[in-house]
C-alpha positions, 0 to 999 in steps of 0.5 A: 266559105266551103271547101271544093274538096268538099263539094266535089266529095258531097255534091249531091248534099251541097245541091241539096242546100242550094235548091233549099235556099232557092239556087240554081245547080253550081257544083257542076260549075265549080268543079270546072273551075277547079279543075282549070286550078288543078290544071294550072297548079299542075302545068306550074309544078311540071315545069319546075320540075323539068327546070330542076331536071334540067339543070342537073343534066346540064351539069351532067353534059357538061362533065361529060364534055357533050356542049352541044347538049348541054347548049340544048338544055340550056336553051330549054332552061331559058324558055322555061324561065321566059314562060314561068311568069304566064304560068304563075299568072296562069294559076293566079288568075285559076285560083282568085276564079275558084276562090272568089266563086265559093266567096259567093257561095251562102251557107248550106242550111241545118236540117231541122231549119224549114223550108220557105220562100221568105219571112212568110215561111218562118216558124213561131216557136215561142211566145213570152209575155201579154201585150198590155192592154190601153185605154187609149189608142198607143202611139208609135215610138217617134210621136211620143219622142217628138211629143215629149220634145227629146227625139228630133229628126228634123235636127238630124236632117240638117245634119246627116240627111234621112234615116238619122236621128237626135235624142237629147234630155232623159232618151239620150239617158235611156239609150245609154241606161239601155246599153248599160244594163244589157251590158251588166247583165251579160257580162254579170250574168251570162258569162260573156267578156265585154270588148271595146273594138275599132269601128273601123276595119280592113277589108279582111275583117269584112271578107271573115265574117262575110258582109264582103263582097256579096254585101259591098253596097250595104256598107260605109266606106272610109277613105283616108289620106295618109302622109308619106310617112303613115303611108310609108309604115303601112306598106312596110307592115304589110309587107310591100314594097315601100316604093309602091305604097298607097297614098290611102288607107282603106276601112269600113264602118262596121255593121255590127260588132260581129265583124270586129269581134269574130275576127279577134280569132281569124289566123289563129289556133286556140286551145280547146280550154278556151272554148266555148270563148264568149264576147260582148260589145256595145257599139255604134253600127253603120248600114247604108240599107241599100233596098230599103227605100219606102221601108220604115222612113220614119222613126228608128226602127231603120237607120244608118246610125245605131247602137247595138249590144252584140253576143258573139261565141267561138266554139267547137263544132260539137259544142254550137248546137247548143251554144246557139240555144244558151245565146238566144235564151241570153237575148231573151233575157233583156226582154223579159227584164224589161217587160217586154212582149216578144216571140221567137221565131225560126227563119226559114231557108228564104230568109236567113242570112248568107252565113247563118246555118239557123237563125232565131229571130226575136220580135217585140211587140211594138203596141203603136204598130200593132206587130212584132218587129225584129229587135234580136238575130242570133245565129249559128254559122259552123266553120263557114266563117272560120274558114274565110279567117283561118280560124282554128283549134287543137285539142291536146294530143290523145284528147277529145274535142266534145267527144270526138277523137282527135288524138292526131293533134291536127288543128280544126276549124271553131264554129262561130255563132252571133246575136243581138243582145238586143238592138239598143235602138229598137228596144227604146221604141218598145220601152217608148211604145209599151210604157207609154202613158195617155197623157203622153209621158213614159214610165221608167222600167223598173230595171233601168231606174237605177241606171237612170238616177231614180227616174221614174217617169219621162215627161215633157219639161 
C-alpha cells in the first residue's frame, strides 16, 4: 500500500511504475481525492477550533455581564454541535475514499525487473539439472497415480466436487514424507523457525498481506453462527457495543500460509536484533481459482485444496535484496534433493503478483507434459505489506539500520518477502512424473526413503 504523501512527492516515479505494469495514469486522481480528505480533516479541525474559542468567549461575555452576546455565541456553539456529525461523517467518507484507492493500487516494480505484457516476457536466468531420458513414452502424474490404484478423483468428485483429490496407501505417504522433508530441511538447515498458524483468519490478515479486496472472489469464505455468549465476548474484544454484536463470525481459509505468518508481525515494532526474522510452515491452502475455467481440470497441478511449504521473512529495508536471493536459493534446494530438473525464472511487470516488487519463479520439469510448470514464487514486497499492517522496526538510538543512520529512533517500516519452499503438491507429480517406471511403478528418491520407512519403490498391490 503506498503513502499519498509519497505519491504526491514522486509522481513522475509512481507513474512511471504504472505504465510498466500496463496502468493507466492515477496520481492525478489520487491527489483530488486527497485533496477532498485534506479539506474534510480541515473543515473538522476549524470548527472545533471555532467551538473552543467559542466557548471561552462565552465565559467572557458573560463575566463581563454582555447576555446578549453571549446568547449569540451560544447560539453559534449549538449549530456548530448540530453539523459536527456531518463534518465527522464528511471526513470519514474522505478518508475510507483515498484509502480503499491506494488498496487497489499494485506494488511498483524494481528496476532491474523486465519489461512484458505476460509470462511470455519472463526471463530465464538459471537452469539446474537434465531431463532424463525414457525408453518409453512418460505419463502424466494422474495416469501413474490411478494406474497404481492410490490417486482417486472419481472418489474426491462424490465428496467435494472437481479440482479436488483422494490419494491413499504409499502417495498419501509421499505427500506427507514431502512436507517432512522440506520441513527438515529448512528449519535444520536454512535457519527458518517453523510455525504451526490458524487456517482461518480475519479480514485484517487478508487486507495485510493483500489478497483483499482486489482478490475477494479468489478466496473461501466461512461463516460461523456464534451463541449469544461467543457473540457476546467478541464484541467485547473488539471493542463494540455489546448491544449491537454480531450473531456471525466471519473468516477466511487462507491461501497460503504467507497470510497468517506475515501478520504475526502487523501492529507491532520489532527491535532490529530480531531481523532478518525467518518463518516456515506446512499447511493446507484454499484457492477458489476463479478464471481457471479450462485450465489443468485434470489432475493436481490445480486445485482448490493443497499442501504447501511456505518461506516467509521480515526484514530491514536494506537487508531484502539479499534476502530474496538467500529464499530462493532455499527452494532450490528442495529440488535439487530430490533430483528434480527446474529452471529459474524472473517475472516480468505483466505477470508478477499485485504485492511483489520481483518475483522468481521456479519450474519443474514435468516429463508427462513435456514442460515446465511452476512449483515455487518467491517474492520481495518492501514495505507495501508493512504499511497495510503497521509493521514496524527501531534500530537502537544512535544505531544504524544496515548502514543507515537512524540515530532519531523513530520506528520504520520491515520489508516482508514470501515463497514457496515448495508446493507439496506439485512436487509429488514431478516425483511421480520424473521417477516413473515403464512398468508403471515410482522409484522412491533417495531423500524421502527414510521418510517413507525404507520404501524403495511405489507399486500397485
Amino acid at each position: 500500500m503506498y503513502d499519498i504523501k509519497w505519491i504526491r512527492e514522486n509522481a513522475d516515479a509512481f507513474e512511471k511504475g504504472r505504465k510498466r505494469r500496463g496502468l493507466e495514469p492515477l496520481s492525478t486522481q489520487l491527489l483530488a481525492l486527497d485533496d477532498a480528505r485534506r479539506a474534510a480533516i480541515g473543515e473538522l479541525q476549524k470548527a472545533q477550533e471555532r467551538r473552543n474559542a467559542a466557548s471561552k468567549e462565552i465565559g467572557a461575555a458573560m463575566k463581563a455581564g454582555d447576555a446578549a452576546k453571549a446568547e449569540a455565541l451560544k447560539a453559534e456553539v449549538a449549530l456548530i454541535k448540530e453539523n459536527w456529525p456531518s463534518l465527522e461523517e464528511a471526513e470519514r467518507y474522505a478518508i475510507a475514499e483515498l484509502d480503499a484507492a491506494l488498496a487497489s493500487i499494485p506494488n511498483t516494480p524494481l528496476a532491474e525487473v523486465p519489461d512484458g505484457a505476460d509470462e511470455h516476457d519472463n526471463v530465464e536466468v538459471a537452469r539446474w539439472g537434465e531431463p532424463r531420458t525414457f525408453d518409453f513414452t512418460p505419463k502424466e502424474h494422474f495416469d501413474i497415480g490411478e494406474g497404481l490404484g492410490f490417486m482417486d478423483f472419481e472418489a474426491a468428485a462424490r465428496l467435494s466436487g472437481a479440482r479436488f483429490v483422494v490419494n491413499k496407501g504409499p502417495l498419501a505417504r509421499l505427500e506427507r514424507a514431502l512436507a517432512q522433508f522440506m520441513l527438515d530441511l529448512h528449519t535444520g538447515e536454512h535457519g527458518y523457525m517453523e510455525v504451526n498458524p490458524p487456517l482461518l483468519v480475519r479480514d485484517d490478515a487478508m487486507f495485510g498481506t493483500a489478497q483483499l479486496p482486489k482478490f475477494r472472489e479468489d478466496q473461501f469464505g466461512a461463516v460461523r453462527q456464534l451463541t449469544y455468549d461467543e457473540a457476546f465476548d467478541a464484541a467485547v474484544e473488539a471493542g463494540d457495543d455489546v448491544s449491537k454484536f454480531r450473531p456471525t463470525m466471519d473468516y477466511w481459509l487462507i491461501p497460503t500460509a504467507e497470510v497468517p505468518l506475515t501478520n504475526l508481525v502487523r501492529e507491532c515494532i520489532l527491535d532490529e536484533s530480531q531481523l532478518p526474522l525467518r518463518m516456515t510452515a506446512g499447511t493446507y491452502c484454499f484457492r477458489a481459482e476463479a478464471g481457471a475455467a479450462g485450465k489443468d481440470t485434470r489432475g493436481m497441478i490445480r486445485q482448490h485444496q493443497f499442501y504447501k511449504v511456505e518461506l516467509v521473512s521480515i526484514t530491514t529495508p536494506e537487508q531484502s535484496l539479499e534476502e530474496h536471493e538467500r529464499m530462493t536459493g532455499c527452494a532450490e534446494k528442495i529440488l535439487q534433493a530430490l533430483d528434480l530438473p527446474y529452471r529459474k525464472v524472473v517475472l516480468c511487470t505483466g505477470d508478477m503478483g499485485f504485492a511483489s516488487q520481483k518475483t522468481y519463479d521456479l519450474e519443474v520439469w514435468l516429463p508427462g507434459q513435456g514442460k515446465y510448470r511452476e512449483i515455487s514464487s518467491c517474492s520481495v514486497c518492501g514495505d507495501f505489506q508493512a504499511r497495510r499492517m503497521n509493521a514496524r522496526f527501531r534500530a537502537a538510538s544512535g544505531a544504524t539500520a544496515g548502514g543507515a543512520a537512524t540515530n532519531d529512533g523513530k520506528p520504520r517500516f520491515v520489508h516482508t518477502l514470501n515463497g514457496s519452499g515448495v508446493a507439496v503438491g506439485r512436487a509429488m507429480v514431478a516425483v511421480l512424473e520424473n521417477y516413473q517406471e515403464a512398468d508403471g511403478s515410482v522409484t522412491v528418491p533417495l531423500a524421502l526413503r527414510p521418510y517413507m520407512g525404507g520404501l524403495t519403490k511405489i507399486e500397485r498391490t
